[in-house]
Steps between C-alpha positions, in 0.01 A plus 500: 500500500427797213241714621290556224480855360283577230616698186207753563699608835754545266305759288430632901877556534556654138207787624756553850697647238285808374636678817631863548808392620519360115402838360802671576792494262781218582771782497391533900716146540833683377722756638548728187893583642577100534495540153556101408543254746668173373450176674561147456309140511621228765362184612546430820332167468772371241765584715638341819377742807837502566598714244224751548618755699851468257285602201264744610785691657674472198196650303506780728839575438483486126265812489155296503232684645235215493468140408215271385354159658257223496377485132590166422500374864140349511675170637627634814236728579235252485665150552244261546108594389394778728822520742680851466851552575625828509778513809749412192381861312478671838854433568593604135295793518641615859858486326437699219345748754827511716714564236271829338374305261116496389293214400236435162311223584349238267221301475600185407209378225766404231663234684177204688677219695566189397231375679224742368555423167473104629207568665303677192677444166126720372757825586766404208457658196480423186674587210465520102666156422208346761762454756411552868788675661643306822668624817867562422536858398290829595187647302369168449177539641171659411345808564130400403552221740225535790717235743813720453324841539398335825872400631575841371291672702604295846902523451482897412219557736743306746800742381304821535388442859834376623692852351182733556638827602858391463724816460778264434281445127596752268225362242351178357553328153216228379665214363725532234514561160119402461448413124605127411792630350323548164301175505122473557317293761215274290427263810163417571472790794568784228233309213271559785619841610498626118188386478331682769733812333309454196177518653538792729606694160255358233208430747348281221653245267333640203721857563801276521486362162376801348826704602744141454327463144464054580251542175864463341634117478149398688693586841166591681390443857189367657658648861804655692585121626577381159777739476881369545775791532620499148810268447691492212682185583128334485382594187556431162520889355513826685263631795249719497683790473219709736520193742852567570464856584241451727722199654821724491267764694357270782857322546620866576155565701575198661875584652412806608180372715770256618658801632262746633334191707836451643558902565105491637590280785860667555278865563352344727762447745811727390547908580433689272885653453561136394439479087404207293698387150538240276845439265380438083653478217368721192680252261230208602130519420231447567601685792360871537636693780188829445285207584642513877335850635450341835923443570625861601717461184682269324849375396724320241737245503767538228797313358678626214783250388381155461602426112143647463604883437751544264559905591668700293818418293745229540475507886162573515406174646692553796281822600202467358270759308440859643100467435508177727526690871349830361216366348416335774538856776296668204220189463476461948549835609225698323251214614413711868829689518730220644674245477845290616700254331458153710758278337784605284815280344772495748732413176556140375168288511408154450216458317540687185560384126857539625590682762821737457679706738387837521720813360692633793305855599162358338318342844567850654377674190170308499451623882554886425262439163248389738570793731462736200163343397333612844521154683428530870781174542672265389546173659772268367423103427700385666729531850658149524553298202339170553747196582166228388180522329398618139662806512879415572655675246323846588748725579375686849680831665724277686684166348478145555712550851195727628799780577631632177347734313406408140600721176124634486483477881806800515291674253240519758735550766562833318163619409444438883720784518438713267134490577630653855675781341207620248279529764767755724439651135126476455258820478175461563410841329635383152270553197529296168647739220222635289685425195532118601134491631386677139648197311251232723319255334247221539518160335138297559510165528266216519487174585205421305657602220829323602284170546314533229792552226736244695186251403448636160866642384363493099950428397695348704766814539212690686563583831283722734746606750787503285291745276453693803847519584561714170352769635554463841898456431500795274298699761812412725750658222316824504538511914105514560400403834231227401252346675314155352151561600155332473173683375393521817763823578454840398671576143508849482795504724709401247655719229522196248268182546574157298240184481724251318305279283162550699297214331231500720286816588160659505347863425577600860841486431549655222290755610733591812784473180317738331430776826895424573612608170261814486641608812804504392685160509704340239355092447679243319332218368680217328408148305249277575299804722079508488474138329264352771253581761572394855383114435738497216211492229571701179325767447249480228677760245813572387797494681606715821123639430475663882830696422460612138370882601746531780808423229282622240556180286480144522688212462454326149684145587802417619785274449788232563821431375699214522816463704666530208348765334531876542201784460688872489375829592565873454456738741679829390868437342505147757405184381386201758423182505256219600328146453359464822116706479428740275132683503442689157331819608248739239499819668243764420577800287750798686646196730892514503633193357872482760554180332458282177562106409746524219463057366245300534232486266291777722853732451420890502207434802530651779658317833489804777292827495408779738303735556388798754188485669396806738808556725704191389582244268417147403746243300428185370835275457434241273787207522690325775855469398774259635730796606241776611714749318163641305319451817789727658486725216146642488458502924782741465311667210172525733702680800705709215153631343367548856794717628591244772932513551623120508869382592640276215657214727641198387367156505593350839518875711200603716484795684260553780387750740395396831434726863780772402741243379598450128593127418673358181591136426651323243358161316692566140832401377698860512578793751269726484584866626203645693379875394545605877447854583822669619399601819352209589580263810619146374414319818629113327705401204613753170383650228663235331237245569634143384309172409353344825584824668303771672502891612284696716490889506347816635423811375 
């Protein structure tokens, strides 16, 4: 029978937490001279016991240094209501042990039994179309649901006691991939849950309809229990746009109490060498991994070809963009100083739009592009490619037979030993070139403002993270070490500083802008910035009104084209164009005008200006284009006026620096030849460095 367990003893557990042990920074978990560890996923459960000791061996011998267990095993680890198993996992674990292998173990919340889900159908949830989700797949649960929470807390309390002080456990993941995978849970648990969100931040209804303005279309509430989460599919015309932030908010609130309850009760029973993860992806919201303090740090799941990334060229699809992996080291690294890479693409997948082979160099590519971005490891999904289930066609290290290596799985195989022979070249006394650190920037992103113009796009070619990528790709051309940071992180750091299309924002902020740029840093704001307060109200002037003395102008409309129609610009002897977003600026007198719309009816007014402000500068970019070239164009104009050198790389070529080690890679469509000092120490691959290819140097 479920002992009951209240939800405050949950907010108990979340306080074990606020520990010293918690305090100190997560790079105490890694050897600095292991450099990256790879490992591998295997389920011992969906494989004959037989064939156990076959496999494990075998991902010894491969050049694994750790594998991964028990996040979809819920089933076996708690069979029948309240009666644990875990002699099957013991034996599993004792195997890996034997053969040098190390162990993440998972808590396996994605994944109730059959039987739970029998037993209390209140812990499906819900989706858009009205549609309660039904045991069958994984994620189909909810996180607002007080039953669940309750099962949760038995099986991982269960899990932690069992492997307390366990040396064989490397670290622990909870659940997997925690985020609906881009859906929304609008069962009756989360109503509830949002509800009591709502209250907790607006206190009193009155404040609530105040800052959701439900004077408009008579949307008004009497009291926080006559509020639904705001569905789309239910209503005749669009939600209350201020409704679905705050729902996009407490969703993301809500996963990431689902996690630090979980982590709570795992403190209370593991050693503290032992860390505590969860795998997301940054492509689904409303998932929000700086929401997630309480985890020791997170990591991302990523898979690149899928028919959903066309890459670069003609082959492109078969490799996948060079943003994808480096946005994400840039996005989960900065977030407490570390983070790992959980799941990545073995090669051919199953799931995808279509799912095409892989070109030959690219799976081993990815792994040393996560190496370069500062990833502690990198575990491989997955070691065996499953013979059953939903995932057949998955290609896994090793092939249907469970003995031959797959294409991606010898890619591995050699990473495994490169890996070993950077290290014999690793030197702990290695300093980042100050000509490479000089060129660093910051990109700031937001979720709030990612929710909020997702909800609200204004044309349907607007895209928030595609607008970012402009600038973050172009940062990537000029060889700047980037990191994609909140507000919450220092910004004088940072040579250059960008806050793409920052709708949302309040005096506060643009006061720290404002200090930033006196001191000496060079800001870039672009379209859409200073419309709206935090709530997303419009502020009760004209436009961008909070910004208009920091870029010394404001923002007298703006505009979109049709597909089919084209707006030009001139900036200098180039000409650009757009019909995406286009903000006409009026700059105050002595402002220099960098660039000019050249049709339209508004032609000769100004689309980008700058200034200098105390130390540094401040420019205002105006459009969003379809190609970024104009985006490109005056980012390298900021770091040109500021003195900053910049490589000029091509599309598709990143080169990083990471612990004494220099690493290039390849996404585009030609050979590239690699400005490598002469005296330098090419530890892997040429100077030549070809499509899906990588090289590694010293100097």
């Amino acid at each position: 029978m479920l002992k009951k367990v209240s939800l405050g003893i949950v907010s108990a557990f979340i306080l074990l937490q606020l520990n010293p042990v918690n305090a100190q920074s997560p790079e105490r978990f890694f050897k600095r001279n292991d450099l990256m560890p790879l490992g591998s996923y295997y389920y011992p459960e969906q494989w004959p016991r037989s064939q156990w000791e076959r496999d494990l061996k075998r991902l010894a011998e491969t050049g694994f240094e750790f594998t991964h267990f028990g996040e979809f095993a819920w089933a076996f680890v708690e069979p029948k209501d309240g009666v644990f198993d875990f002699k099957w996992l013991d034996e599993a674990v004792e195997i890996a042990h034997k053969n040098g292998v190390k162990v993440i173990m998972c808590t396996s919340s994605p994944t109730p039994p059959a039987w739970l889900a029998q037993k209390h159908p209140e812990i499906l949830m819900v989706n858009e179309d009205g549609r309660t989700m039904q045991h069958g797949s994984r994620q189909h649960i909810s996180w607002s649901s007080p039953v669940y929470r309750r099962y949760v807390i038995r099986m991982v309390e269960a899990l932690a006691k069992h492997y307390a002080n366990d040396k064989r456990i490397w670290g622990w993941q909870l659940d997997n991939e925690p985020s609906h995978y881009g859906q929304v849970d609008h069962s009756p648990a989360a109503r509830v849950s949002f509800q009591k969100w709502l209250k907790n931040k607006y206190k009193h209804i009155d404040s609530l309809n105040k800052t959701w303005g439900t004077a408009f279309w008579s949307l008004k509430y009497d009291n926080f229990e006559q509020i639904r989460t705001p569905n789309g599919k239910e209503l005749i015309a669009q939600p209350n746009p201020h409704a679905v932030l705050d729902f996009r908010r407490f969703s993301a609130d809500e996963v990431a109490d689902f996690m630090h309850f979980q982590a709570a009760i795992l403190r209370q029973h593991i050693p503290a060498g032992q860390w505590i993860t969860t795998n997301l992806m940054p492509e689904h919201t409303p998932v929000d991994p700086t929401r997630m303090p309480k985890l020791d740090f997170v990591t991302y799941t990523k898979y690149l070809v899928a028919g959903y990334d066309m890459g670069i060229g003609d082959q492109g699809f078969r490799m996948g963009s060079p943003t994808s992996i480096a946005f994400s080291n840039d996005l989960f690294r900065p977030i407490n100083g570390v983070t790992g890479v959980m799941e990545l693409q073995p090669g051919q997948v199953n799931w995808g739009r279509f799912n095409s082979q892989t070109m030959p160099g690219t799976v081993r590519m990815w792994v040393w592009h996560a190496f370069a971005g500062g990833n502690k490891f990198v575990c491989n999904y997955r070691f065996r490619q499953p013979l059953t289930g939903g995932e057949q066609y998955h290609y896994g290290v090793i092939g249907p037979d469970g003995i031959t290596p797959s294409t991606g799985g010898q890619e591995y195989i050699k990473v495994n030993e490169e890996m070993k022979f950077l290290r014999r070249n690793f030197d702990p006394n290695a300093q980042m070139p100050a000509e490479h650190k000089a060129r660093q920037a910051a990109v700031l992103y937001s979720l709030d403002n990612r929710w909020e113009q997702d909800n609200q796009p204004q044309t349907f070619q607007w895209d928030y993270l595609k607008h970012v990528m402009k600038y973050y790709s172009a940062l990537k051309q000029f060889g700047a070490p980037v990191d994609v940071i909140t507000e919450d992180k220092d910004f004088t750091k940072y040579p250059v500083l960008i806050a793409p299309a920052y709708q949302l924002l309040d005096a506060k902020l643009v006061e720290r802008w404002r200090q930033y740029v006196e001191q000496g840093g060079h800001l870039v704001l672009t379209t859409r910035t200073g419309h709206k307060d935090r709530e997303g109200k419009i502020w009760e002037t004209i436009w961008a009104s909070p910004i208009q003395g920091l870029m010394s102008g404001f923002v007298s409309f703006y505009d979109h084209l049709p597909e089919n129609r084209t707006g030009t610009i001139k900036a200098g002897t180039e000409t650009f164009t757009w019909n995406n977003w286009a903000d006409v600026l009026e700059p105050y007198p002595n402002i220099d005008i960098w660039a000019t719309y050249t049709n339209q009816y508004y032609s000769g007014r100004p689309a980008v200006i700058h200034k200098k402000m105390g130390k540094g500068t401040v420019t205002y970019v105006g459009p969003d284009t379809d190609d970024g070239a104009l985006e490109k164009a005056m980012l390298k104009r900021v770091y040109q006026e500021a003195g900053i050198a910049i490589r000029d790389l091509p599309n598709g070529v990143m080169l990083e620096w990471r612990d004494g080690f220099w690493v290039g890679v390849n996404y585009g469509e030609k050979a590239y030849e690699v400005p490598v000092p002469e005296k330098a120490n090419i530890l892997i691959g040429t100077k030549t460095l070809k499509p899906a290819d990588v090289i590694v140097w010293k100097e």
